[in-house]
GUFIDREN-638275 format. One record per residue: residue in three letters; residue number from 1; x, y, z of N, C-alpha, C, CB in turn. Coordinates in steps of 0.05 Angstrom, whole numbers, plus 5000, padded with zeros to 4 digits. Each point is the difference from the previous one (the first is absolute). Glycine has a CB too. Example, Ala and Ser with C-alpha at 12.3 -4.5 7.8 and 13.67 -1.06 7.14 Angstrom:
! GUFIDREN-638275
ALA, 1, 5264, 4886, 5156, 4982, 5024, 5000, 5018, 5024, 5000, 4962, 4977, 5025
SER, 2, 5031, 5044, 4961, 5016, 5024, 5001, 4985, 5022, 5014, 5024, 4987, 4957
This chain:
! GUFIDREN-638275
UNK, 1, 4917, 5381, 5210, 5019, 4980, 4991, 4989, 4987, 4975, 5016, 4991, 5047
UNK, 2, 4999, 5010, 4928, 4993, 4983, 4980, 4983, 4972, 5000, 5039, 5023, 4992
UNK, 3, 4951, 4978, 4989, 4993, 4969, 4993, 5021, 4976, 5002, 4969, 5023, 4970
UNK, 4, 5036, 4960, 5035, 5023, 4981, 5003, 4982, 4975, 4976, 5026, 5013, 5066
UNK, 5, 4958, 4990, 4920, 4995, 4975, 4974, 4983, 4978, 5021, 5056, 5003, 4964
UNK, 6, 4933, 5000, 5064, 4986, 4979, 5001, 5022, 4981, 5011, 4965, 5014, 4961
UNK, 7, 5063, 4981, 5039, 5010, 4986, 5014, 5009, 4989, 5036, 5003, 5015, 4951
UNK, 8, 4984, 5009, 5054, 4998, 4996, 5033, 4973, 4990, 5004, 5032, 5039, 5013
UNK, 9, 4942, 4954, 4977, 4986, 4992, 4994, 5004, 4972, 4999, 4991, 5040, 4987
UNK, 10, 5024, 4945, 4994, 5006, 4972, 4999, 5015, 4996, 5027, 5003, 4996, 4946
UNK, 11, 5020, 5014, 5059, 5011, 4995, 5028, 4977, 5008, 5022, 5050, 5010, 4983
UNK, 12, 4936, 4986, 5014, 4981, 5011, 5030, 4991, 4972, 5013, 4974, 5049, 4979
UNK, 13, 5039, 4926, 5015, 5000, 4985, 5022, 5007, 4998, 5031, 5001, 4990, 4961
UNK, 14, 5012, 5034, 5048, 5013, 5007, 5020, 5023, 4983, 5009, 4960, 5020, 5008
UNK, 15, 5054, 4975, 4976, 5024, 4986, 4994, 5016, 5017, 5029, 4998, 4989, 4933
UNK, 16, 5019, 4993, 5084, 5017, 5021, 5015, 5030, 5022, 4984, 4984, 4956, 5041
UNK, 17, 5020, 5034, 4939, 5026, 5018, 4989, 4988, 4987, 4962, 5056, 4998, 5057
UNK, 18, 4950, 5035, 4938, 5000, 5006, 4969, 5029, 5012, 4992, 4946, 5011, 5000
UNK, 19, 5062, 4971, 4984, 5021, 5019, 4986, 4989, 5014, 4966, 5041, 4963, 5029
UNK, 20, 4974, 5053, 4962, 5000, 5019, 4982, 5007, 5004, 4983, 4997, 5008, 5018
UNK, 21, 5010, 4996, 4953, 5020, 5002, 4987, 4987, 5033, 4985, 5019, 4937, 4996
UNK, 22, 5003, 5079, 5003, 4993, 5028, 4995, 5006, 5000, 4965, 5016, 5024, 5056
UNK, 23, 4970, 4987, 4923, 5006, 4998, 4978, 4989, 5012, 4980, 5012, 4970, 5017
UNK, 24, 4979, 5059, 4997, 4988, 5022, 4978, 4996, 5021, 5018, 4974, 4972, 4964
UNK, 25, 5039, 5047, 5030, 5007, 5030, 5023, 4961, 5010, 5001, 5070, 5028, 4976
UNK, 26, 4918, 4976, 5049, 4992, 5007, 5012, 4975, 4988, 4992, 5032, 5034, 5010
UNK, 27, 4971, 4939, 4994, 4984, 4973, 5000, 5002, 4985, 5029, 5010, 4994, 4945
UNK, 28, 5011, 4990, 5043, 5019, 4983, 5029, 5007, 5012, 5023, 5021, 4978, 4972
UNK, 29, 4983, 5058, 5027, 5012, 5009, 5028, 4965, 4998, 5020, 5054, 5043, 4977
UNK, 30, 4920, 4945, 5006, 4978, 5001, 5016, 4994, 4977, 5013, 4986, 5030, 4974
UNK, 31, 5013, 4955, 5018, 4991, 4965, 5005, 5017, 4999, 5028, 4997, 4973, 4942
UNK, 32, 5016, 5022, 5063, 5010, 4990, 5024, 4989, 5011, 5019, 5034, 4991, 4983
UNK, 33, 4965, 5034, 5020, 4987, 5028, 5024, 4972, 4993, 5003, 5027, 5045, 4983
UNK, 34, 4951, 4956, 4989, 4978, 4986, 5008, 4988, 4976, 5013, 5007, 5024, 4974
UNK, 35, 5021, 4956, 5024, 4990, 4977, 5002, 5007, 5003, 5040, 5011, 4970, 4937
UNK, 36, 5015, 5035, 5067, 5005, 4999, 5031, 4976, 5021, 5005, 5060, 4990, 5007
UNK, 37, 4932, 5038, 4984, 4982, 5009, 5019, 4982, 5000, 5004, 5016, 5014, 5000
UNK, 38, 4971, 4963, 4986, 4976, 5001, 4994, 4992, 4964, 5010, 5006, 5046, 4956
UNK, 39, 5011, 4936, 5056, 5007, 4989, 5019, 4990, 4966, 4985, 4996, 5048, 5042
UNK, 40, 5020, 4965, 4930, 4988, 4965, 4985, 5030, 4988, 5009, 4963, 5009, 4942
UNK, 41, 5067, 5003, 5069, 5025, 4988, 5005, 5014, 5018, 5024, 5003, 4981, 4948
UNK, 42, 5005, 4995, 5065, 5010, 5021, 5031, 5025, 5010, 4979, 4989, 4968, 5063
UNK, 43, 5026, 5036, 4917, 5026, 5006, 4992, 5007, 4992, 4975, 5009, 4998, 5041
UNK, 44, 5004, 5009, 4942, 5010, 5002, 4969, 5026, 5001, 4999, 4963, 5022, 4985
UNK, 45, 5039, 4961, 4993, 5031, 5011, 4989, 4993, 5006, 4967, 5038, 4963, 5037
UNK, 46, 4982, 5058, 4959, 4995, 5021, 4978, 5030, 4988, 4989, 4966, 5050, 5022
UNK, 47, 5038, 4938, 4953, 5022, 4994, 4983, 4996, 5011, 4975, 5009, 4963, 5022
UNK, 48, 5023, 5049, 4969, 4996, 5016, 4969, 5031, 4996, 4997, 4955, 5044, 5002
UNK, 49, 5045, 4948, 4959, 5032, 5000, 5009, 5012, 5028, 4990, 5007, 4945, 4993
UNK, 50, 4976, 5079, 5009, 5015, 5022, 4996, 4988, 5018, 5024, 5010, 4995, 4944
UNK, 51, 5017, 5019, 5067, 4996, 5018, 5013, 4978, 5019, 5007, 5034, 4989, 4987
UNK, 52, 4953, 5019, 4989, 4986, 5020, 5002, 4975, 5007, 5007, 5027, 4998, 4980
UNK, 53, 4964, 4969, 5012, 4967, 4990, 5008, 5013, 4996, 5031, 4970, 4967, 4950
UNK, 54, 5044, 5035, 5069, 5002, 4986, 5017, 5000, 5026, 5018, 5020, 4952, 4981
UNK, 55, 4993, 5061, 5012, 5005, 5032, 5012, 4965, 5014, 4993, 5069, 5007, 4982
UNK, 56, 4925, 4985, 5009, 4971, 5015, 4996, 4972, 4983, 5017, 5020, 5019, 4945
UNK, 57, 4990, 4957, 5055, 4983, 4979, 5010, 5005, 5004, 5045, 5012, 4960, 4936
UNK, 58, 5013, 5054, 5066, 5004, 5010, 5024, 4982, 5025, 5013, 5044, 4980, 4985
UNK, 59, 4966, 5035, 4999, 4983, 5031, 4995, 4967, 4992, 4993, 5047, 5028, 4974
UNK, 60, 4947, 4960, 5020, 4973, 4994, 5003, 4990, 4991, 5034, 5005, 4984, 4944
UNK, 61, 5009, 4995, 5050, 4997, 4976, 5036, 5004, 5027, 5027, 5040, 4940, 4978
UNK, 62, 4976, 5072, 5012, 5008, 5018, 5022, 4974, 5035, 4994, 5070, 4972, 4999
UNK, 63, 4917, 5031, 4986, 4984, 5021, 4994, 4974, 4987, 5008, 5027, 5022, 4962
UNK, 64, 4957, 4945, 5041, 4983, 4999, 5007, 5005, 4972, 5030, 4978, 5025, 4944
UNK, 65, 5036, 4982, 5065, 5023, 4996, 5038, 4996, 4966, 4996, 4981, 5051, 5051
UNK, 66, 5031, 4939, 4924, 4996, 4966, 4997, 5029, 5003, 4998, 4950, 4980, 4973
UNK, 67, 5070, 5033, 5035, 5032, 4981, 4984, 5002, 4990, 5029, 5035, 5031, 4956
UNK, 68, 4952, 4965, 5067, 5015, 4976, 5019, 4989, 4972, 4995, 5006, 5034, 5040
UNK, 69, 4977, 4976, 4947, 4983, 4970, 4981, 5011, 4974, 4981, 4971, 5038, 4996
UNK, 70, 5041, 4990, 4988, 5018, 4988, 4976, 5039, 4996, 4997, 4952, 5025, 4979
UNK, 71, 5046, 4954, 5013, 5036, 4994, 4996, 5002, 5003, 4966, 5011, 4956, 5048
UNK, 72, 5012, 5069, 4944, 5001, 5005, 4978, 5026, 4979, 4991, 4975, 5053, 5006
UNK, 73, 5022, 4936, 4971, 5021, 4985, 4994, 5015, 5000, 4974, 4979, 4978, 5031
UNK, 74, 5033, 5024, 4962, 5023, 5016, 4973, 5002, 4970, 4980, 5043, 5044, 5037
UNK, 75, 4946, 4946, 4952, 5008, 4968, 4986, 4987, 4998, 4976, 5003, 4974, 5042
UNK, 76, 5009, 4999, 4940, 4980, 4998, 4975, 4984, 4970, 5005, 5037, 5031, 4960
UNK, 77, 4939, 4990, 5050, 4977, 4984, 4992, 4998, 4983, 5035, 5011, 4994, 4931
UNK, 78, 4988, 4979, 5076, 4996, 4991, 5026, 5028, 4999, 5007, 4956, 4974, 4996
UNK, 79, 5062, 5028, 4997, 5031, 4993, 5008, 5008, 5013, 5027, 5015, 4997, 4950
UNK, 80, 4969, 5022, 5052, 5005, 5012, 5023, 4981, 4993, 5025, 5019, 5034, 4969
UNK, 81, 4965, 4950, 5033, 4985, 4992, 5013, 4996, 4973, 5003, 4989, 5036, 4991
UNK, 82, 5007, 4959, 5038, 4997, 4978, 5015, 4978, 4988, 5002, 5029, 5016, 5017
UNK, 83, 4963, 4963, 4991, 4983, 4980, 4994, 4986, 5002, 5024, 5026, 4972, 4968
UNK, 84, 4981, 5042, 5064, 4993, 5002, 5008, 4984, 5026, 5011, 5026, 4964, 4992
UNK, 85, 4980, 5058, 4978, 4991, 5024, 5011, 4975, 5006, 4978, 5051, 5018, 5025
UNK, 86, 4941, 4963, 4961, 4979, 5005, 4985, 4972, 4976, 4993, 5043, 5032, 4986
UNK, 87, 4939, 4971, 5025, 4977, 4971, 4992, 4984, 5016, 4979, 4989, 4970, 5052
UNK, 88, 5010, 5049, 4942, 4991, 5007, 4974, 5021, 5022, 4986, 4950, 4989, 5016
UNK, 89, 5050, 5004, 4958, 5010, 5009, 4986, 4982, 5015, 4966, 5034, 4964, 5036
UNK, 90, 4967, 5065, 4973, 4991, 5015, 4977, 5029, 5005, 4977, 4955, 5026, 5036
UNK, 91, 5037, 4968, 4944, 5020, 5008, 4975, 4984, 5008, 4981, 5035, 4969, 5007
UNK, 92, 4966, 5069, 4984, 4984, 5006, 4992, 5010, 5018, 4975, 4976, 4990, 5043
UNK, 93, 5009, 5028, 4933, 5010, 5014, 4988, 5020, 5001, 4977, 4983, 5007, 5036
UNK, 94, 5025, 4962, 4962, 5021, 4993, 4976, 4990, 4981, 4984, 5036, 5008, 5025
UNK, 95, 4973, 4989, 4967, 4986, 4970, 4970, 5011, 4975, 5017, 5012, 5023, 4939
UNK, 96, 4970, 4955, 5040, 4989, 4985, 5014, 5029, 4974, 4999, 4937, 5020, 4989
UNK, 97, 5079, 4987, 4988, 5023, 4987, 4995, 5018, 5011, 5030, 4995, 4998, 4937
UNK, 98, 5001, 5023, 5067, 5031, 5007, 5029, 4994, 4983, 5016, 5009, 5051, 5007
UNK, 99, 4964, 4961, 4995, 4984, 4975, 5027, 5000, 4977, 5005, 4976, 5020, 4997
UNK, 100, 5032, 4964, 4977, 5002, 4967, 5000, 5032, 5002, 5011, 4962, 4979, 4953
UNK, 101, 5050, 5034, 5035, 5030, 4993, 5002, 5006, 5007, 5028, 5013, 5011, 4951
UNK, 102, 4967, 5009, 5066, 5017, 5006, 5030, 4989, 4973, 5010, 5001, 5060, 5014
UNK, 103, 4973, 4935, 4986, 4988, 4971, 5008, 5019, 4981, 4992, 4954, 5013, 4995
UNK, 104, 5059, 4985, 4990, 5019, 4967, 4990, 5013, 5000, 5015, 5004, 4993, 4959
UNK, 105, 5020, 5034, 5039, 5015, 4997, 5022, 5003, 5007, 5030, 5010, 4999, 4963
UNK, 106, 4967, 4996, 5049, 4993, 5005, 5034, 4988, 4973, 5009, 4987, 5055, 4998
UNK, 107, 5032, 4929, 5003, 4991, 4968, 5008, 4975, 4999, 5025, 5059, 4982, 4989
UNK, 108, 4948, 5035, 5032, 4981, 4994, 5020, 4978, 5023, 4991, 5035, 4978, 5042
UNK, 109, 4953, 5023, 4937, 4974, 5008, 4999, 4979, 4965, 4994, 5021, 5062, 4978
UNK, 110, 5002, 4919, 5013, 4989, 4975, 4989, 4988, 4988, 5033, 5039, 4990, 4947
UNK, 111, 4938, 5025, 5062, 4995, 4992, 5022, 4981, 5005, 5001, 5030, 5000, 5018
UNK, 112, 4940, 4991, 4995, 4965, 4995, 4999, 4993, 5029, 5023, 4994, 4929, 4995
UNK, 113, 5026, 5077, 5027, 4994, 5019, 5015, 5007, 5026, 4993, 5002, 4968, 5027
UNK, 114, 5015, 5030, 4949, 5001, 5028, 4986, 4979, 5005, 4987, 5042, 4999, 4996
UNK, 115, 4946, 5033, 5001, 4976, 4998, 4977, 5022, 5032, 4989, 4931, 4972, 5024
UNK, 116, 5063, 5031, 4947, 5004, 5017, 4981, 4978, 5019, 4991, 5030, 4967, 4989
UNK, 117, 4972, 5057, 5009, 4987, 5021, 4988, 5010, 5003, 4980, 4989, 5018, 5031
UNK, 118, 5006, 4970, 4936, 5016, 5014, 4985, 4984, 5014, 4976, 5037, 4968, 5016
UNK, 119, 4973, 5048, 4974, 4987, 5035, 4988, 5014, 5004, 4968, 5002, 5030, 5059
UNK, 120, 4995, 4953, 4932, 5015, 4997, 4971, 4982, 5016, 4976, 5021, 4948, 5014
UNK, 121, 5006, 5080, 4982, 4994, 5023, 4984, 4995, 4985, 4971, 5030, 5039, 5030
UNK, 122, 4986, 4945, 4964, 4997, 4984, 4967, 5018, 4970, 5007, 5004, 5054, 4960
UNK, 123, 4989, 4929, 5021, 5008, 4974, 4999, 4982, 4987, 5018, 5048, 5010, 4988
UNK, 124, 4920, 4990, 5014, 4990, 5002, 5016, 4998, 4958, 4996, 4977, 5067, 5004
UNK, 125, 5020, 4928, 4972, 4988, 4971, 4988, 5032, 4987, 5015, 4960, 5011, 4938
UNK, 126, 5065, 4999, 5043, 5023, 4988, 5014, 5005, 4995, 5028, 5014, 5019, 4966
UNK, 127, 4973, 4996, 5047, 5011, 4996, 5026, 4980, 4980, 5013, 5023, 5048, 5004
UNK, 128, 4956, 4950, 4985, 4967, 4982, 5012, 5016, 4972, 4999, 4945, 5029, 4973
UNK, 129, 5071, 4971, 4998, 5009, 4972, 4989, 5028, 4997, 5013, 4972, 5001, 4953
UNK, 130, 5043, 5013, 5053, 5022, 5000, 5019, 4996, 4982, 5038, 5010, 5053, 4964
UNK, 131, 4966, 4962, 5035, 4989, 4988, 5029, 4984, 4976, 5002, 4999, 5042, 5012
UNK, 132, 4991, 4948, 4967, 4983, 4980, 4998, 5025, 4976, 5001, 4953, 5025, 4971
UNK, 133, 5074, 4983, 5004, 5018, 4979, 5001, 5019, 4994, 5014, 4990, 5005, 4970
UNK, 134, 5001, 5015, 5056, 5027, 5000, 5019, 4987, 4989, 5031, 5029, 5050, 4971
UNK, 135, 4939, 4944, 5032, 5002, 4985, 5021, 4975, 5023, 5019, 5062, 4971, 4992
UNK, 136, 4941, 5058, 4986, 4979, 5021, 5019, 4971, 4994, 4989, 5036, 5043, 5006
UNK, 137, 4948, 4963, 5012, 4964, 4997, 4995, 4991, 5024, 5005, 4990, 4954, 5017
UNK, 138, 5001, 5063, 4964, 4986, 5032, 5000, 4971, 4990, 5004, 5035, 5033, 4962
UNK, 139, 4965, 4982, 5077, 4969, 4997, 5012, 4980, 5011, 4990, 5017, 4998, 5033
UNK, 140, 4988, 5027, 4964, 4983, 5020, 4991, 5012, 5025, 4980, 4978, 4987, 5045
UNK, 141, 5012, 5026, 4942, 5006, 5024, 4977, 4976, 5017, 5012, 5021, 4974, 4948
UNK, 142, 4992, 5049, 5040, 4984, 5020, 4997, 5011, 5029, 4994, 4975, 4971, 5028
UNK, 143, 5005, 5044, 4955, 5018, 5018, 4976, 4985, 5036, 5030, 4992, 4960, 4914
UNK, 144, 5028, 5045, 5088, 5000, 5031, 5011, 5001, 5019, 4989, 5015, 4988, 5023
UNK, 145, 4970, 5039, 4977, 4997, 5027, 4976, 5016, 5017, 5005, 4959, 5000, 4993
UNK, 146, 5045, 5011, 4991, 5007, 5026, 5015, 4999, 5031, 4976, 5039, 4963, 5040
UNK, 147, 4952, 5063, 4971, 4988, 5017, 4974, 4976, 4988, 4987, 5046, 5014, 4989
UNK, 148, 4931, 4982, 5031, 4979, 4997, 4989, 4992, 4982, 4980, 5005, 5035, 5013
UNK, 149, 5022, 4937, 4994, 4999, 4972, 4978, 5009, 5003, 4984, 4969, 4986, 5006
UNK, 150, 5047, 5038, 4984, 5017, 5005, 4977, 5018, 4975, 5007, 4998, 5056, 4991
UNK, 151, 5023, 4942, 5031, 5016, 4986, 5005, 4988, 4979, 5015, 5031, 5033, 4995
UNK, 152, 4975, 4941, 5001, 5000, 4981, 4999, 5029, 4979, 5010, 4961, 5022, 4967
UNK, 153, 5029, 4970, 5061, 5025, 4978, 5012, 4997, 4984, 5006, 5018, 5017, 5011
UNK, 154, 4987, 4958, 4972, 5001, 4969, 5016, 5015, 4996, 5028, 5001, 4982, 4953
UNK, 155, 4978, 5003, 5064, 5010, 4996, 5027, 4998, 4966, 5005, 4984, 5053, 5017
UNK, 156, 5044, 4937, 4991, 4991, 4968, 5009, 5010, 4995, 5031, 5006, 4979, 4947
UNK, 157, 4982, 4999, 5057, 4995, 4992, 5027, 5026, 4972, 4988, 4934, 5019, 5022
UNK, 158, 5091, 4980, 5001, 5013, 4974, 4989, 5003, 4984, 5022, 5024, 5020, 4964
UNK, 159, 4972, 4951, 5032, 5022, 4985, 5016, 5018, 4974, 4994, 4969, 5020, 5028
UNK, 160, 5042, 4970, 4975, 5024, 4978, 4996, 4976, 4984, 5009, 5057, 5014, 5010
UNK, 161, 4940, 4963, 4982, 4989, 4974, 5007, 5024, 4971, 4976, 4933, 5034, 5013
UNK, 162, 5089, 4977, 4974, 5013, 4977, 4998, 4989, 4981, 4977, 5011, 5007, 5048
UNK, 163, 4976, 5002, 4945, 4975, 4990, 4976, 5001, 5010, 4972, 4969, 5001, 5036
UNK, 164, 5053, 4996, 4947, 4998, 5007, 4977, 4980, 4994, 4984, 5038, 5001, 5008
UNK, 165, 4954, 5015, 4966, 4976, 4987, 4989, 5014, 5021, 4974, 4949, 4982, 5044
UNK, 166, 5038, 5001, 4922, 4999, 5023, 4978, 4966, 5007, 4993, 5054, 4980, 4976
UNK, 167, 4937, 5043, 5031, 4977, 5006, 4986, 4995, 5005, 4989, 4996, 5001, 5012
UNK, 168, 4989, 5003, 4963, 4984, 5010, 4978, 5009, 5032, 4997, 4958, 4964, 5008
UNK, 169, 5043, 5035, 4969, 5013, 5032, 4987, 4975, 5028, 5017, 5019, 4974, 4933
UNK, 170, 4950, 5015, 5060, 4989, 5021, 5015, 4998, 5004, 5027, 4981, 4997, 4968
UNK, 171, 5027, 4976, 5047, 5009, 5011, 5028, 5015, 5019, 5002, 4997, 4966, 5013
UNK, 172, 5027, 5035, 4975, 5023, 5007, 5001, 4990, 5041, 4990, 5031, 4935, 4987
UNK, 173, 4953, 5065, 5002, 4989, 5028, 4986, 4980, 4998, 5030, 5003, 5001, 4929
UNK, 174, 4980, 4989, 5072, 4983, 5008, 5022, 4991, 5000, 5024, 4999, 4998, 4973
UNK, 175, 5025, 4979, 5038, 5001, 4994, 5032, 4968, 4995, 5008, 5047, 5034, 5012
UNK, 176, 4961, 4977, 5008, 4972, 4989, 5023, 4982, 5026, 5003, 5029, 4964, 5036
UNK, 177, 4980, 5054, 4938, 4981, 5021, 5000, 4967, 4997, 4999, 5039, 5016, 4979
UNK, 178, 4953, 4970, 4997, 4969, 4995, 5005, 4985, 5001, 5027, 5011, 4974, 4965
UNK, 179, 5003, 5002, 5052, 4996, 4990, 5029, 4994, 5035, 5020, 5043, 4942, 4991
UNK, 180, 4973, 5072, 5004, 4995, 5029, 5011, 4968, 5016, 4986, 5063, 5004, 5002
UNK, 181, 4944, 4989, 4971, 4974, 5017, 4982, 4991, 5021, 4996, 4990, 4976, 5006
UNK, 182, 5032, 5036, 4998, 4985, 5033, 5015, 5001, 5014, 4972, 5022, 5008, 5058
UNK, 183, 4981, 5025, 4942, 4996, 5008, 4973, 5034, 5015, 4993, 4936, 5009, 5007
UNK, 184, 5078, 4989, 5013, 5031, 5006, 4992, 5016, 4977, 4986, 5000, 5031, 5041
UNK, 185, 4981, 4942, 4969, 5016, 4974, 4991, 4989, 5000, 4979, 5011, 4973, 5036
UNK, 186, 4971, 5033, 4957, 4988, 4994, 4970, 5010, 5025, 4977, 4952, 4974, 5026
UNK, 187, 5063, 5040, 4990, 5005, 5024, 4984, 5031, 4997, 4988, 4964, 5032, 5033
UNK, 188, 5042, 4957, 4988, 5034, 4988, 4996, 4999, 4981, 4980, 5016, 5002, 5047
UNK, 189, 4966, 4982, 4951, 5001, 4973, 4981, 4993, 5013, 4982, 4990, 4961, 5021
UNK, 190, 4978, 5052, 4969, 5011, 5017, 4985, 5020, 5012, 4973, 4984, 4992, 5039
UNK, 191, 5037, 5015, 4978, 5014, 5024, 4993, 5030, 4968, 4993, 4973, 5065, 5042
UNK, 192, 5024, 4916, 4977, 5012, 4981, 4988, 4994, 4980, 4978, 5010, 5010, 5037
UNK, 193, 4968, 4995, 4952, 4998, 4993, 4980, 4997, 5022, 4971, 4984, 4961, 5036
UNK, 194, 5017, 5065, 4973, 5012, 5010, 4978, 5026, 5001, 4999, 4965, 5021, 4995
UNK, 195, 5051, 4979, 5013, 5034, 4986, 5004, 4999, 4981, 4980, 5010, 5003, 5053
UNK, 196, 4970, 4979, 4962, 5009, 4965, 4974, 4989, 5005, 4976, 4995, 4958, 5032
UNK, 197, 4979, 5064, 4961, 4998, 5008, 4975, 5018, 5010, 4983, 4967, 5005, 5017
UNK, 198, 5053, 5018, 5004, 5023, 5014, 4988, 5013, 4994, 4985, 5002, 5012, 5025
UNK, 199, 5007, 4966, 4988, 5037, 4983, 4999, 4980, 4975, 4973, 5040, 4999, 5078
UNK, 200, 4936, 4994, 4919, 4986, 4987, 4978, 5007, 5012, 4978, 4966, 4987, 5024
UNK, 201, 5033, 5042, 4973, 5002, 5016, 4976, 5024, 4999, 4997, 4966, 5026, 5003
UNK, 202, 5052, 4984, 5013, 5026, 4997, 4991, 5010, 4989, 4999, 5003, 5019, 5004
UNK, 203, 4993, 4951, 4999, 5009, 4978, 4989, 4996, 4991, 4972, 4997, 4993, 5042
UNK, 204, 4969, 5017, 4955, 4998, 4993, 4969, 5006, 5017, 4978, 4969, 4976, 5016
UNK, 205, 5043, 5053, 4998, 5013, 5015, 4981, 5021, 5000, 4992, 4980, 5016, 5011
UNK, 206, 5034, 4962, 5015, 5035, 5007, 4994, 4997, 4969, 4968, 5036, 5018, 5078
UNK, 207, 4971, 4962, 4934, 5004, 4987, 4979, 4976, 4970, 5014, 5064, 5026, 4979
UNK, 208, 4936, 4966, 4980, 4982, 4974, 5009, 5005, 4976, 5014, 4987, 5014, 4967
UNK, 209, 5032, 4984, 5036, 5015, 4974, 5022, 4980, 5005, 5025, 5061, 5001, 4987
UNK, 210, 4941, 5023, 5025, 4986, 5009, 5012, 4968, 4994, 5008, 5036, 5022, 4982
UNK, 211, 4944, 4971, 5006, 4969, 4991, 4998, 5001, 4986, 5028, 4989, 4992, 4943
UNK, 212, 5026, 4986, 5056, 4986, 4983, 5017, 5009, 5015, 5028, 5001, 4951, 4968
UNK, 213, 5015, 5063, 5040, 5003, 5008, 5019, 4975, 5030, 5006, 5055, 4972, 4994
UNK, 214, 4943, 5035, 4983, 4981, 5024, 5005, 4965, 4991, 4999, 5041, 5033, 4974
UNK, 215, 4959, 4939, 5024, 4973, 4983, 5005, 4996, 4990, 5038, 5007, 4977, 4939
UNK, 216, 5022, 5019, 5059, 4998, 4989, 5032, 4990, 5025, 5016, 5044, 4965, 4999
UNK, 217, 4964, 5057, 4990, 4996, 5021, 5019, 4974, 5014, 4996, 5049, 5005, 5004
UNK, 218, 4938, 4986, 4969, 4973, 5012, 4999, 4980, 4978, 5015, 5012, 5027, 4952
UNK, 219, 5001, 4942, 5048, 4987, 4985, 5007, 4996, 5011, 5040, 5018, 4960, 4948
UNK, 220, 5001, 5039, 5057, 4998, 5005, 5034, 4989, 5028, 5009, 5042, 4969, 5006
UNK, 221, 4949, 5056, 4972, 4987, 5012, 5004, 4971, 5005, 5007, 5036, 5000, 4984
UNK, 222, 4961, 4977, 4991, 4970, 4993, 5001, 4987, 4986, 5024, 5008, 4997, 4954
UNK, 223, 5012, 4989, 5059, 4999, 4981, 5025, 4999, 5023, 5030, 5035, 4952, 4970
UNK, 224, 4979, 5065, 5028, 5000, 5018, 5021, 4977, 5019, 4990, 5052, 4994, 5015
UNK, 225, 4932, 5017, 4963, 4982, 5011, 4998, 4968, 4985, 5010, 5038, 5022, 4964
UNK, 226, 4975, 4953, 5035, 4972, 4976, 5012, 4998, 4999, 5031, 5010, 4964, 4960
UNK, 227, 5010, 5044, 5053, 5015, 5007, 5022, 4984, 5028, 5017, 5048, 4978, 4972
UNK, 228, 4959, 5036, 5006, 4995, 5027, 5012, 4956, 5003, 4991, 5073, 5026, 4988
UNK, 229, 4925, 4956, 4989, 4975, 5000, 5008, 4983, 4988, 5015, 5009, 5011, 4972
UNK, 230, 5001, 4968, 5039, 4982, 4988, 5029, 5003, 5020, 5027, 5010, 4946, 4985
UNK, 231, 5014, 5071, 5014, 5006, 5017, 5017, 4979, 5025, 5002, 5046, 4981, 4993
UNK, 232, 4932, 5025, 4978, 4989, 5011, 5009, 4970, 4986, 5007, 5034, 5034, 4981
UNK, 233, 4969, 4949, 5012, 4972, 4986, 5019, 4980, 4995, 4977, 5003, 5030, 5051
């Protein structure tokens, strides 16, 4: 069975019910199967709002004898799911903008006994700052490999505590990665700060109006490179 990114890993609190959200063909039809058989959730629900992840996400459940485990559910995003059939919630494999938006609109996730797995492919800073202003507190991070550290996946630990707060731009780039320290988190930061080098240059190429914004971003590079050097000790 595939690598699943390290996200059954964050859910390994032994939460009694995980739900799922399926959202990259022969990614998502894994996570759920590992997690019921491997006995981090007596049961899963598997949501996709297209057909096809859902029909494959069966054929999986049923190839390694987990579909009496799992409830497959046809919806966009939590709409199809109940409040009582999920205490954790993995949302994985999409950018980090979908992810805020299924979170806005799923009122009863705004609750301390829900915790979130969430697995944000890009918009990784947007979504840190989405959750900070909406009342969520990210416990823990941590970046998962896969191909020998070629690939690189942010993983967070979430919960509602009702507590809005605005933080600092390098939070927002670097979460609670340090706090982990390992050498994938330092590899991610990294690789996120040649990003803010990037978008530096092409800011000061496009036009000069431009500077001060391509300073902010050299400036918060330098701040996450201070970052990634205490990380190595």
């Amino acid at each position: 069975m595939e690598d699943c990114h390290g996200c059954e890993a964050s859910a390994a609190d032994t939460a009694p019910f995980t739900c799922r959200f399926f959202c990259a063909p022969g990614y998502g039809d894994y996570l759920p199967v590992r997690l019921v058989n491997s006995g981090f959730c007596r049961s899963a629900v598997a949501s996709d709002v297209k057909e096809g992840p859902i029909e494959r996400a069966r054929l999986t459940a049923r190839e390694y004898d987990a579909e009496e485990k799992i409830s497959f559910t046809l919806a966009d995003g939590l709409d199809g799911v109940l409040p009582s059939q999920a205490d954790d919630i993995i949302i994985a494999g999409m950018g980090g903008e979908l992810i805020a938006s299924i979170i806005c609109r799923c009122d009863w996730l705004r609750d301390p006994t829900k915790h979130l797995v969430l697995q944000p492919m890009t918009a990784q800073a947007e979504l840190r700052e989405f959750l900070c202003e909406n009342g969520f507190t990210i416990t823990r991070e941590a970046v998962a490999t896969e191909k020998s550290g070629l690939k690189l996946y942010l993983v967070m630990s979430v919960v509602f505590t009702g507590k809005p707060f605005c933080a600092d731009p390098v939070f927002y780039i670097s979460g609670l990665l340090q706090q982990e320290g390992g050498a994938a988190e330092r590899a991610y930061l990294e690789h996120q700060v040649h990003i803010l080098l990037k978008k530096a240059k092409g800011l000061r190429a496009a036009k000069s109006e431009n500077k001060t914004e391509a300073e902010k971003a050299e400036e918060l590079a330098g701040k996450i490179l201070e970052i990634c050097a205490k990380m190595r000790g």
